[in-house]
C-alpha positions in Angstrom: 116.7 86.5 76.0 113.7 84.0 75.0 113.9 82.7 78.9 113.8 85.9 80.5 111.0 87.0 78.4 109.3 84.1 79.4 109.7 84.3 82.8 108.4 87.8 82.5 105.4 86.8 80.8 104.2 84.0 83.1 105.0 87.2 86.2 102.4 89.4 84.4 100.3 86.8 84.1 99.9 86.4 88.1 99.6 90.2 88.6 96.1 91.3 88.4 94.9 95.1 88.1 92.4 97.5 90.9 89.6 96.0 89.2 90.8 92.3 89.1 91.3 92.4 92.5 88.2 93.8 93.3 86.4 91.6 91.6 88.3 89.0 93.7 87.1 90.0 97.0 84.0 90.8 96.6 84.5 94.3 97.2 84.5 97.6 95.7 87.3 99.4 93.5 87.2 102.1 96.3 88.2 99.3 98.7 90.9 97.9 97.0 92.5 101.4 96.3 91.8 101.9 100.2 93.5 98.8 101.2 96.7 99.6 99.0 97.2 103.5 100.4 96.9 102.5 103.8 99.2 100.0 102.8 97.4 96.9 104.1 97.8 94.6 100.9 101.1 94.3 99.3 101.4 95.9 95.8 103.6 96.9 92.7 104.0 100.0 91.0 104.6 98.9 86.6 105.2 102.7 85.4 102.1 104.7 86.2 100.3 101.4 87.1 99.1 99.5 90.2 99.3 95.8 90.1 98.8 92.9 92.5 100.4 89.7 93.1 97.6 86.9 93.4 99.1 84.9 95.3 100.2 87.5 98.2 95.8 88.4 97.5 95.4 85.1 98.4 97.7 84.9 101.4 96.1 88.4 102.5 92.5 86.6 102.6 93.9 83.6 104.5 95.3 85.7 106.9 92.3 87.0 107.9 90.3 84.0 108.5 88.2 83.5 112.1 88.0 80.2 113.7 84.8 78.8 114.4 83.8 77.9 117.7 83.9 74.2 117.3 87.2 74.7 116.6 87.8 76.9 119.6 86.5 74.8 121.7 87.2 71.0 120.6 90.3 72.4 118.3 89.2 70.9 115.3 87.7 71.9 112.4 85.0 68.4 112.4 81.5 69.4 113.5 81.3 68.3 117.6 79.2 65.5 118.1 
């Protein structure tokens, strides 16, 4: 019981609310609740509550990462010389 409780517990404590989230980003509550109806970031319904993995946040911001053109065109991510 103890285990499972604690497993629980250290779940919860990588789940982060709208406002968590937002404050995450950089972005606005509105933004967050956008990106969650339209589906776009993974999420988990706790009874009447929305939560948020950090980690799958995190992946979702990694994702969306652009190149920069040294990389582009020397295909690294050192400055060109």
């Amino acid at each position: 019981m103890e285990t499972s409780r604690r497993q629980s517990n250290e779940l919860l404590g990588q789940l982060l609310n709208t406002e968590e989230v937002a404050t995450l980003l950089g972005v606005s509550v509105m933004t967050v609740r956008r990106l969650k109806d339209n589906r776009i970031v993974p999420h988990y319904k706790v009874g009447r509550s929305v939560r948020f993995s950090r980690f799958e946040i995190e992946t979702y911001v990694r994702s969306g990462r652009v190149g920069s053109v040294n990389e582009y065109e020397y295909g690294s991510t050192t400055k060109a010389r």
